[in-house]
N, C-alpha and C positions, 0 to 999 in steps of 0.2 A: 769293528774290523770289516776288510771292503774285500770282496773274493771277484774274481775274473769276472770279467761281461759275458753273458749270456747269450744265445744266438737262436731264433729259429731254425725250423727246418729251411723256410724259404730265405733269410738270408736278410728279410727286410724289418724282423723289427731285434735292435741287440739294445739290451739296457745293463745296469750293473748292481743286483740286489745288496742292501744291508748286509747280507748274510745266506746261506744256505742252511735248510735243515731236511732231513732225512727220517723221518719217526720210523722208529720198528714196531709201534700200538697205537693202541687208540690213547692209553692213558700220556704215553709221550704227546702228542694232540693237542691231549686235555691241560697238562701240566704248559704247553708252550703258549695256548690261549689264554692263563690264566692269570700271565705276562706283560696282559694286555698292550699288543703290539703294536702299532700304529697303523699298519699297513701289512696283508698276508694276501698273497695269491698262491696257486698250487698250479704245479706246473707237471704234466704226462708227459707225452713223447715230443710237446713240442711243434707237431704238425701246423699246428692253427696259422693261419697268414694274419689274421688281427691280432691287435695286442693283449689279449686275455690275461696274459700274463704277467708281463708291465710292471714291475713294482721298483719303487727304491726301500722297499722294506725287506720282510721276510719271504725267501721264497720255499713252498714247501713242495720237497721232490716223495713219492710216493712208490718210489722205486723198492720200498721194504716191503711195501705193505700189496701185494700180488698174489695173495692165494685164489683157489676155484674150487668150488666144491659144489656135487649135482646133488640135492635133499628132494627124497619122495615123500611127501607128506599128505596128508588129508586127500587121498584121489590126484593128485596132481605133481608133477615136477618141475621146479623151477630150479635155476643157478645161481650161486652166490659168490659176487665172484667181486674181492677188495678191489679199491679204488684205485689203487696203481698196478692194474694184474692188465694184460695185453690181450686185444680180443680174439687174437689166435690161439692164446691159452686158454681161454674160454669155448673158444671152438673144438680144441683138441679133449679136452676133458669131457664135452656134451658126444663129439662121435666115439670117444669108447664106452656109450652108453645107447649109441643107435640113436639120438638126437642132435640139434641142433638150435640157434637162433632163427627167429621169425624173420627178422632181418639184418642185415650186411654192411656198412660202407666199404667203398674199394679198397682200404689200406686196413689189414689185418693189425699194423705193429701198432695205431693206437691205444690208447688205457682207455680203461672202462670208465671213467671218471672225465677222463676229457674227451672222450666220444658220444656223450648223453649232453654232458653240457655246451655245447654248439649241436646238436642235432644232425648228427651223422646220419645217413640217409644211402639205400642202394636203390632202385627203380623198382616199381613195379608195387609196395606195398608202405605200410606210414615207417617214420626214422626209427631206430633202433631206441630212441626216449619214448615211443609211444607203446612198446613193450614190458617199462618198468611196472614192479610190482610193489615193489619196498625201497627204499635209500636209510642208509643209513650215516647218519650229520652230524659232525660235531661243530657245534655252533655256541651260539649266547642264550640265556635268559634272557629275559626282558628289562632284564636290568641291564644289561649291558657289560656287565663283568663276567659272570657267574659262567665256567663254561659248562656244555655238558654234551650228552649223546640221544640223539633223541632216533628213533623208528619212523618212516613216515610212510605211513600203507593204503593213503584216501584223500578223497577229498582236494579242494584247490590246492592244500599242499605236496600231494602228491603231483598233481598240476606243473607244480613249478619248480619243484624238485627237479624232475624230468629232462626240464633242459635248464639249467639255473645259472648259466654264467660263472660260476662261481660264487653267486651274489650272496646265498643264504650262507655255504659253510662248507666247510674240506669233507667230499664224499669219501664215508671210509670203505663202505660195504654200499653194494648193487645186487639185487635179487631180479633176473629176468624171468619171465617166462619162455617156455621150449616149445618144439614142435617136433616131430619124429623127423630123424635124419631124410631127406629126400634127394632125387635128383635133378639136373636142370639140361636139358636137351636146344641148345645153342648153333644160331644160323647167322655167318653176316652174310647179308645180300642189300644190292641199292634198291633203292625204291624212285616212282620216278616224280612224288611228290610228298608235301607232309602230310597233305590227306591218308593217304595210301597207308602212311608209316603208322599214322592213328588207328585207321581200321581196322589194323593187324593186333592191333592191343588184346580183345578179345581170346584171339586164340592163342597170344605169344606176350599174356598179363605183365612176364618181367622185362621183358624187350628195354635197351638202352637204345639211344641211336646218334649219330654223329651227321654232323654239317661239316661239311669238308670243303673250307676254303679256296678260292679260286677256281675250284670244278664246280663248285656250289650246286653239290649234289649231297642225297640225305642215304648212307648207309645204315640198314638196321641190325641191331645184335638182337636178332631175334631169340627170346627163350623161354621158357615154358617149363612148367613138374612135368616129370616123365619117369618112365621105370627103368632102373639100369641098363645102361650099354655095355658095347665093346670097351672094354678096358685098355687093350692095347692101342687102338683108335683114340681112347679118349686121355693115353700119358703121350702119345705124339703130337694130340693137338694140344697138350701143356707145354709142349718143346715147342712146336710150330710160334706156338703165342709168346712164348718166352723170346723165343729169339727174334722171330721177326717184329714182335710186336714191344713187347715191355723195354728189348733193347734194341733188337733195327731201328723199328721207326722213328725212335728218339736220336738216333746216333746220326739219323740222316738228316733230322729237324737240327742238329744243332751243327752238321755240317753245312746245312743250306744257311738256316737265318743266324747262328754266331762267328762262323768259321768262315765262312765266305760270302755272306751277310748282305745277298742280292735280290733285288726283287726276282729275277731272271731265274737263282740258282731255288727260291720257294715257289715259285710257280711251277717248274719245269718238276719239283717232288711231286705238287700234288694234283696235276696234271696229268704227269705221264706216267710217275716209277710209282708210286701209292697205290693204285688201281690194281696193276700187277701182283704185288705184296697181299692182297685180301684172299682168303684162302675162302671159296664161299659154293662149293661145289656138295659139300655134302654136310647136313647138321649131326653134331658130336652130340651126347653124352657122358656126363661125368655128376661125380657130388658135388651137393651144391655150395660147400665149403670152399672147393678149387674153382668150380667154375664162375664165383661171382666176384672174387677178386682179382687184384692187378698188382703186378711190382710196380704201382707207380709212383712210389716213393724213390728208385733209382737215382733219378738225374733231379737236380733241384732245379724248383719251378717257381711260382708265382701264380696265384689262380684267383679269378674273382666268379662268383656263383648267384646267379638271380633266379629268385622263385615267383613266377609269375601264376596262376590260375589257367587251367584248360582254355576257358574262351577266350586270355589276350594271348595265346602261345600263337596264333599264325602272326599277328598283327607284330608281336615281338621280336619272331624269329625276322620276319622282315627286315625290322630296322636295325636290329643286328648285321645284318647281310650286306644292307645299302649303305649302313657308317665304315664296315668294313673295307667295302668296294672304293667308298670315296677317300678313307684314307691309306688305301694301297695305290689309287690313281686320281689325282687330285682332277683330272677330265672327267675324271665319272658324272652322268648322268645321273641323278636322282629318280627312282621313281617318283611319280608321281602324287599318290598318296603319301607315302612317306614325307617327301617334301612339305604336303598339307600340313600333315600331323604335326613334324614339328618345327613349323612356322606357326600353328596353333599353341604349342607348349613356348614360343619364343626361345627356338636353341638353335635354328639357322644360322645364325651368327656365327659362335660357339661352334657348330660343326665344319663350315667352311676355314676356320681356320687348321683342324685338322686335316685337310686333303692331303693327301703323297707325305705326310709322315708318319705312317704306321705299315707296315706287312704284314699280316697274320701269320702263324706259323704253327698253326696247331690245329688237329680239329676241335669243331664245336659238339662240346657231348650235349645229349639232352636225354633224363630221367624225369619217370612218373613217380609222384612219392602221392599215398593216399594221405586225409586229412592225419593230422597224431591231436592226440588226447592230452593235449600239454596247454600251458600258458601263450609261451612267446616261442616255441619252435619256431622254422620258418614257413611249415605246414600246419602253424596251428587255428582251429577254428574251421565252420561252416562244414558243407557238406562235397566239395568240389576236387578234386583232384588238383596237384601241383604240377609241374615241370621246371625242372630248375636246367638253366642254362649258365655252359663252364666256358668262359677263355679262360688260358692258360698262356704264360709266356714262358721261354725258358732264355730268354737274350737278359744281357747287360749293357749297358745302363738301360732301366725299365722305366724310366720319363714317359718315353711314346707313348707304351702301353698302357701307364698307368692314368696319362689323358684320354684316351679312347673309351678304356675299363671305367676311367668317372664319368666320361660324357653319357655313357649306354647305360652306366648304375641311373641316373638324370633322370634318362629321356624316360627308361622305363619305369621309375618311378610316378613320373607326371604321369604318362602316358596308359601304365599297363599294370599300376599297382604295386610294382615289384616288389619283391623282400631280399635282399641280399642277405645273402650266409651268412650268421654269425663268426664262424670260424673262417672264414677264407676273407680277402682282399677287401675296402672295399672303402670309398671318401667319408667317412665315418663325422668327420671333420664337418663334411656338408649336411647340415639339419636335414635337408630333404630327404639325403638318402635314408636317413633312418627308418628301417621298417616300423608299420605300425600293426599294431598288436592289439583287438579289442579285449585281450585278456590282461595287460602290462599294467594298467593301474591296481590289478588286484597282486602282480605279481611285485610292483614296487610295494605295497601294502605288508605283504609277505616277508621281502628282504628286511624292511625295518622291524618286523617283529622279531626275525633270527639276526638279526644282525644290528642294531640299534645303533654303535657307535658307527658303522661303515669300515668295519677293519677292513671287510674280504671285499672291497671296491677298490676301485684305480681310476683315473681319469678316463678310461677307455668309457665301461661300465658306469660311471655316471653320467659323464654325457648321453650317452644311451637315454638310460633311467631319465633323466631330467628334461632331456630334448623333446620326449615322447610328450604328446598331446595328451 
């Protein structure tokens, strides 16, 4: 029996599973694995712009399965919070105990199961997978039939657990660790370089910061632990951000680049009326539950996200800036290095055909994410800090875009190492772009011992898996 197509959030990947199923236990789970299915992916809220989810099998919704619960045990507190429980209900259960998560991504309404498995991530410290303590799996024996529930508290397992694609087995239960509830004391002001925006790190550790299209100037969201403020100052600037920011400024992006869909009417946004809109006179305080997320699940988008290393982040943002330029004006001048670069990588070609068919329309966010303690996150390994760099599109038809989005996934792969996001956008299709992972032979090692026949794989995930060197 064949049930309705499927949609992401973003709109761009819809398929039509075998079937839907809904467990209300673990032993529903266990009894549906035991069915031996051909094909099982698990699907949360949906967010992911890659195809994670993909199946013409069974797709398993987790929407029963959302409890939370704060355990003190042996000196310490962590959260145990089911695989389809929403990280704001996580959130909400850890502040009426006066704590919180270590870390954040901007969208609260994700599941805790598909926010570990792509490597959710908010600035400033490692992804919310580099916090896990335990998962709990239902997966295979090694035989390949046999289902069962295993605990995974150590070791490479734990590794890969962490952020798993899905690859090993349907997360039924997450145990994170806490940290006492805190506050975060928040500044946007521009900077008049990315030097500048770096050296503030120091004092302002969680700082986000944007590239702002056609003014190609670098605004920083300055922010920092701090001890409560003004309360009434800190729910007007939730209004403030609400309105001008989570739905102004969107309403004006899709007035400028959908609605009336001119170079003239996105430049003249971010130019002239965007500057104006930054509220940047005085830094708020608030918890840091409200202040480190965003409605930006509102308007549907498109996003592709590259994690490069601290020392190619100037060289990157560069060429971000110059593909940009030249394809919003096909006269654009090249700098000069750039041009070197990649007439060196042989993509000159390739980019000159993009001139004057792309406008940007968004800004360019850019987060620090420290290393995480995992396999294949997209900050996994070594000792360097990350920065991952966001376009977003919110136009139809997304062609343009999504030549630009592969030429830059490309360049900075050759160029800059890149890792693109598991979960967000990205030419997955092109070998190259496939991040590489010195820890992904252990973690293919891994998948075949939970998972032997490849039920909880997809062609997304293989490819992957198999592409990797």
């Amino acid at each position: 029996m064949h049930h309705a197509a499927i949609r992401n959030f973003g709109g761009n990947v819809e398929f039509q599973p075998q079937r839907y199923v809904s467990p209300g236990s673990e032993q529903d789970i266990l009894q549906l694995l035991a069915s031996r299915p051909h094909q099982l992916r698990v699907a949360g809220s949906r967010h992911s712009w890659s195809p994670l989810i993909q199946t013409d099998g069974i797709l398993l919704l987790l929407d029963r399965l959302a409890d939370v619960k704060v355990v003190h045990a042996a000196g310490r507190t962590v959260v145990k919070a089911q695989g389809g429980c929403p990280i704001w209900k996580v959130l909400e259960a850890l502040n009426e105990h006066g704590l919180t998560l270590p870390s954040v991504g901007l969208i609260a309404a994700q599941t805790v199961a598909g926010a570990i498995s792509t490597g959710t991530h908010g600035s400033g410290r490692s992804s919310l997978s580099h916090y896990v303590q335990e998962v709990r799996l239902a997966c295979y024996q090694e035989d390949g039939s046999t289902p069962r529930i295993v605990t995974i508290a150590a070791g490479p397992e734990l590794q890969a657990a962490r952020c798993s694609l899905g690859c090993l087995g349907v997360i039924v239960e997450v145990t994170f660790s806490t940290i006492p509830q805190y506050h975060v004391r928040e500044q946007l002001l521009p900077v008049d370089s990315l030097e500048q925006a770096l050296d503030q790190e120091s004092a302002w550790p969680l700082q986000q910061f944007f590239l702002i299209p056609h003014l190609w100037k670098i605004y920083t969201q300055r922010r920092c632990s701090a001890t409560a403020g003004n309360r009434l100052l800190a729910d007007l600037y939730r209004l403030y951000w609400f309105v001008c920011m989570d739905l102004g400024l969107h309403l004006l992006v899709l007035a400028a680049a959908r609605f009336l869909g001119t170079r003239r009417a996105v430049h003249t946004l971010f130019r002239r009326i965007l500057p104006w809109c930054i509220f940047s006179r005085h830094a708020v305080t608030d918890r840091s539950d409200r202040q480190l997320v965003m409605k930006h699940d509102l308007f549907r988008h498109l996003e592709e996200e590259l994690f490069v290393r601290r020392r190619h982040l100037p060289e990157a943002l560069q060429i971000v800036e110059q593909v940009l330029r030249l394809a919003d004006d096909r006269l654009h001048t090249l700098d000069p290095h750039v041009r070197k670069r990649l007439a060196e990588a042989d993509l000159l070609g390739r980019l000159e055909r993009l001139g004057g068919t792309w406008t940007h329309h968004y800004p360019i966010c850019i987060r620090r994410v420290a290393p995480d303690d995992t396999l294949i996150s997209m900050s996994a390994g070594g000792l360097d800090d990350w920065y991952s760099v966001s376009l977003i599109t919110y136009t139809e038809p997304r062609e343009p875009f999504l030549e630009v989005a592969g030429f830059l996934a490309r360049a900075l792969s050759r160029l800059c190492e890149a890792r693109p996001h598991w979960g967000k956008w990205f030419p997955w299709q092109d070998a190259e772009c496939v991040p590489r992972h010195p820890g992904m032979a252990e973690f293919r090692r891994l998948a075949k011992r939970y998972d032997p026949q490849g039920v909880f794989s997809n062609t997304f995930v293989r490819q992957l898996l198999e592409t990797h060197p």
